[in-house]
N, C-alpha and C positions, 0 to 999 in steps of 0.2 A: 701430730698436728692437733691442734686446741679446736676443740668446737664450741659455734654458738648458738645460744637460744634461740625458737622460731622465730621470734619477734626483733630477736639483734639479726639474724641474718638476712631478712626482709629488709630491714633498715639500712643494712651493707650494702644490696643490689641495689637500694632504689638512688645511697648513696653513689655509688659507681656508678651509676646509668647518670647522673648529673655531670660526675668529674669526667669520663669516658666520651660523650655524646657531647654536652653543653647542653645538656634537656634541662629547664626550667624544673623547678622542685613539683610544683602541683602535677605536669606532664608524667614525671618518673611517678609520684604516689599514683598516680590512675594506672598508668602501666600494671604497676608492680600487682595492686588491687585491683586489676582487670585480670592480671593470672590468677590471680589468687581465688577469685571468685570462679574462674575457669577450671580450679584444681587442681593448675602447674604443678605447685608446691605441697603438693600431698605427702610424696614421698619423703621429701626434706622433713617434712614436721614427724611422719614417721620412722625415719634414721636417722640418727645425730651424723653420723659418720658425713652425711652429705653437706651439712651446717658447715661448712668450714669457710674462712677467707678464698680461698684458690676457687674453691666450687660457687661462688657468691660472683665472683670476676666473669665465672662462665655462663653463670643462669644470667645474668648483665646483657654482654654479647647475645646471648639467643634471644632476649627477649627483643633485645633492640631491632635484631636482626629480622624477627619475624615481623616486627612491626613494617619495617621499613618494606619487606615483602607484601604486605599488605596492603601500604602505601601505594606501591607500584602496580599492586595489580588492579587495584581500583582506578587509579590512572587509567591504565589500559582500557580498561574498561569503559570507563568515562568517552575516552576518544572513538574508541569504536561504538560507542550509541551515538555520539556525536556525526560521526560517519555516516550510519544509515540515516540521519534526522534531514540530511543534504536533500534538496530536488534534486 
């Protein structure tokens, strides 16, 4: 299995996170450089073996996935201040 450079496999995810989701372009580049700056992708720029296509479909998924976690939990959140905010 062919590997890709840091910067082509960043370009992969944030691709896929467009075609997979329907995320608008500028949503996937924040994403992408929200992990990024997070550290997500440490390991990737230090192992090629992990650059690949396959593994770029799955850092996709998780990132989506955690977002969307986060989405929800803030939700939650959101309604239970909203809750106690009641007389």
């Amino acid at each position: 299995m062919s590997t890709l450079t840091y910067e082509a496999f960043l370009d992969e995810v944030t691709t896929l996170l467009t075609e997979l989701y329907d995320m608008e372009d500028e949503a996937a580049i924040k994403l992408v450089m929200q992990a990024q700056d997070a550290e997500y992708f440490v390991a990737h720029d230090d192992k090629p073996e992990l650059r690949t296509l396959e593994q770029a479909k799955k850092e996709a998924v998780a990132l989506y996935t955690a977002k969307q976690n986060r989405v929800q939990t803030q939700q939650k959140q959101q309604k239970r201040t909203a809750v106690k905010k009641r007389p």
